[in-house]
N, C-alpha and C positions, 0 to 999 in steps of 0.2 A: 594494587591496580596494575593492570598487566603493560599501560602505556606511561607508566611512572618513570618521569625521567628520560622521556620523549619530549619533541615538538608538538605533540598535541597534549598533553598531560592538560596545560592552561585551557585549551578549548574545550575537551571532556566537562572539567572544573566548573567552568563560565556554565555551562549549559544545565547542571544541578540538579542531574536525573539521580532519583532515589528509587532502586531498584522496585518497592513497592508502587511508588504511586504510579511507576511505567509501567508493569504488570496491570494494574488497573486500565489504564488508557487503552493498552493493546486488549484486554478484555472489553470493554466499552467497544472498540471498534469492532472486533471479532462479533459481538450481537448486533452490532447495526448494519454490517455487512453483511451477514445470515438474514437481516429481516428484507433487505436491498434483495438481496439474490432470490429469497421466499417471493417475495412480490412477483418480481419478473420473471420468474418462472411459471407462476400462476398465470399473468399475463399474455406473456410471448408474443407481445406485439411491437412495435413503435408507437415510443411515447415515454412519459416521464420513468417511468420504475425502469425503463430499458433502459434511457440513457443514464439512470442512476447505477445500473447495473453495471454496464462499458466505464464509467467513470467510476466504479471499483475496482475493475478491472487494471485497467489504467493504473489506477492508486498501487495495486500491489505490483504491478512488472515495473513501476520506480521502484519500491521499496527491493527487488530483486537489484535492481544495478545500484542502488545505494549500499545493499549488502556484498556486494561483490565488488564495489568502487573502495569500498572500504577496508576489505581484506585485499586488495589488491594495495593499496595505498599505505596501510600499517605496515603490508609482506607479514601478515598472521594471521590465525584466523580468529573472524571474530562471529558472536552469537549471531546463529540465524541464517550463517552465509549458508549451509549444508542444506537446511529447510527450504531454503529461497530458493537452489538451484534445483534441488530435487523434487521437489512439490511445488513451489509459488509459481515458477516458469514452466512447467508442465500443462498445468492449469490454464492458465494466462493463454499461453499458446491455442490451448484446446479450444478453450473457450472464444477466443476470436474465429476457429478457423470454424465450430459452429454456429456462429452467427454469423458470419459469411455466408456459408451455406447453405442455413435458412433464410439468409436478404433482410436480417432485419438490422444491420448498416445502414443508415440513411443518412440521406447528407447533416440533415438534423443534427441526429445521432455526434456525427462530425465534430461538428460545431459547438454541441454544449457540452458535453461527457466532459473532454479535457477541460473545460472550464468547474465545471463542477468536480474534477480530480483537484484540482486546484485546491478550490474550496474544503475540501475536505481537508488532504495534508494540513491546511492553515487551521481548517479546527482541530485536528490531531493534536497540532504542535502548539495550538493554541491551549488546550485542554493540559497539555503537562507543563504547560509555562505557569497556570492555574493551577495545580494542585499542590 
């Protein structure tokens, strides 16, 4: 393990990610995120699948500054940070400044997305505390 005999070595440990059953979670999410994004593209309006959309959104530009909090905080690099900065934040980026530009932002939108980001993370984290 590459933080072996670190200050986080204990935290890694506690936490008891078994590279397969994470693999699975990030696949689980990987299709429910495609079917979120299929929706609201089909849609394109204000309303649930949109704000389920913004609050996947949301979910991955955390998961960007969690991959980059974290290779900034080890001072190494770690899995994911390359992907995150070069594809996850690209995206993320784009993808707000077109739904700007189309106006389907709404205060709504505002309001629940981040909560429903929320939710999500927790069943992520929840799903591999469970497996």
């Amino acid at each position: 393990m590459l933080i072996a005999g670190t200050p986080f070595e204990p935290v890694v440990e506690a936490m008891g990610y078994e590279p397969g059953k994470f693999g699975l979670v990030v696949a689980l999410a990987t299709v429910v995120y495609g079917v979120i994004a299929w929706s609201a593209a089909r849609a394109c309006q204000p309303g649930l699948s949109l704000n389920l959309y913004v609050a996947t959104v949301l979910t991955l530009f955390v998961n960007v500054i969690t991959h980059v909090g974290q290779a900034l905080l080890l001072r190494m690099y770690t899995p994911g940070v390359i992907t995150a900065v070069l594809v996850v934040l690209p995206y993320t980026v784009a993808a707000f400044r077109m739904l700007r530009a189309q106006r389907l932002l709404t205060a709504t939108t505002w309001m629940t997305s981040p909560l429903m980001g929320i939710g999500m993370l927790a069943a992520l984290f929840g799903l591999m505390i469970a497996l």
